[in-house]
ROLO-950605 format. One line per 5 residues: their letters; for each residue x, y, z of C-alpha. Coordinates in steps of 0.05 Angstrom, whole numbers. Example, Ala and Ser with C-alpha at 12.3 -4.5 7.8 and 13.67 -1.06 7.14 Angstrom:
2
as	246:-90:156; 273:-21:143;
//
This chain:
143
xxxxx	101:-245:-2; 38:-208:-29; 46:-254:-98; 53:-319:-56; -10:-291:-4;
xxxxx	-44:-279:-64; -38:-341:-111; -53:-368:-40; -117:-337:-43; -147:-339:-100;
xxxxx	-138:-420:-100; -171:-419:-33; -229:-379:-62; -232:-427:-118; -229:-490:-78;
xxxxx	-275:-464:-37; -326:-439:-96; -316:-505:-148; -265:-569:-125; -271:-596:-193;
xxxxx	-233:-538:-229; -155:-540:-233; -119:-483:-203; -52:-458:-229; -1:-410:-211;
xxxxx	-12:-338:-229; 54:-310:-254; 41:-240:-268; 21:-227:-184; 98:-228:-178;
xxxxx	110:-182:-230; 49:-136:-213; 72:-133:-142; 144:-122:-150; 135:-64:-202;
xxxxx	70:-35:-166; 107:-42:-89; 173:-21:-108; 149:33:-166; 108:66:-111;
xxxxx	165:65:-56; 207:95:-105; 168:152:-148; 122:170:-91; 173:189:-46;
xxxxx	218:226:-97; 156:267:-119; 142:293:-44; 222:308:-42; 223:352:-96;
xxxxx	161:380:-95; 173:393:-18; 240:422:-41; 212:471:-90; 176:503:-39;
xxxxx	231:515:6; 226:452:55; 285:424:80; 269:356:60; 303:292:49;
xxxxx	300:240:7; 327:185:53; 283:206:102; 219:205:62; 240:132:27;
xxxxx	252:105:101; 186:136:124; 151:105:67; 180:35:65; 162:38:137;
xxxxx	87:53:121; 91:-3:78; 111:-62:126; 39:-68:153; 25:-99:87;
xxxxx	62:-152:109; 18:-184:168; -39:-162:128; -29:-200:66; -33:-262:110;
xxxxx	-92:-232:146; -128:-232:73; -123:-308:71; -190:-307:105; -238:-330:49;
xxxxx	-303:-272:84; -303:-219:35; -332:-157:84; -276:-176:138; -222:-173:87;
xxxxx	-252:-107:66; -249:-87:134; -171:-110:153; -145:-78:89; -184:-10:103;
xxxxx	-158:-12:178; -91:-27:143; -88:17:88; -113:76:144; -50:69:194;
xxxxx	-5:68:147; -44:135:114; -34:155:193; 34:136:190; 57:177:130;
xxxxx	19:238:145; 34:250:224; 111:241:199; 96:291:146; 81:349:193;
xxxxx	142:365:208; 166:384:140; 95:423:127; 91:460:191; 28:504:191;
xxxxx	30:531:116; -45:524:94; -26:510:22; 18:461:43; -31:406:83;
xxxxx	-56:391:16; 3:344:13; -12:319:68; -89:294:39; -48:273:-22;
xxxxx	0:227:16; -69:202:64; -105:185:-6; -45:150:-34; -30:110:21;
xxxxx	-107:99:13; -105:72:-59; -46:36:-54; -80:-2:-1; -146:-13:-55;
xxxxx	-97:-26:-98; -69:-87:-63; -144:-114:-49; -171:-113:-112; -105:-138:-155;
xxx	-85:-191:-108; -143:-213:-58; -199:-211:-111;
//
């Protein structure tokens, strides 16, 4: 969906900007968002595990793959959201997007941090990689 949303948009752009260009169909969004979704729902996830396991969490890695592919599924309304050709609203849904799934992740992290000090670093790690994924998805696809 976020290839399709975002051929989708960029030959909305372009219409929009010059009708006497031709538009084709940008391949390499489907490969970009296949390795970059399913790369990050994979590797992110396992790092947390096993760093979360190294110092002594019971963590697990089903768990932390559901929680994460369930932080991603707002991606999903908001892809078609970034159809809107205004530049500052799109901007504004993909920040507001990218920031409750941030939420998302780091309120279901708390429970395998507890109060350790040292660990609620992770927790900004997992808010700003929630954060940049969410950039990520903006400035690749939605240009």
């Amino acid at each position: 969906m976020l290839a399709a949303f975002g051929n989708c948009a960029t030959y909305l752009i372009q219409k929009r900007t010059d009708r006497t260009t031709t538009w084709s169909f940008d391949v390499g969004y489907v490969n970009a968002a296949a390795c970059g979704i399913y790369g990050y729902s994979l590797v992110v996830p396992v790092a947390f595990y096993f760093l979360l396991r190294y110092l002594g969490s019971n963590a697990s890695l089903i768990r932390f793959w559901c929680m994460w592919g369930y932080s991603l599924s707002i991606f999903i309304p908001t892809a078609f959201l970034l159809l809107i050709p205004v530049e500052i609203l799109r901007w504004i849904i993909i920040l507001v997007a990218g920031t409750a799934s941030s939420c998302f992740v780091t309120l279901n992290l708390t429970s395998y941090i507890g109060g350790s000090n040292d660990l609620r670093m992770m927790m900004i790690v997992a808010f700003l990689l929630q954060m940049a994924l969410a950039i990520f998805i903006k400035v690749w696809f939605f240009p």
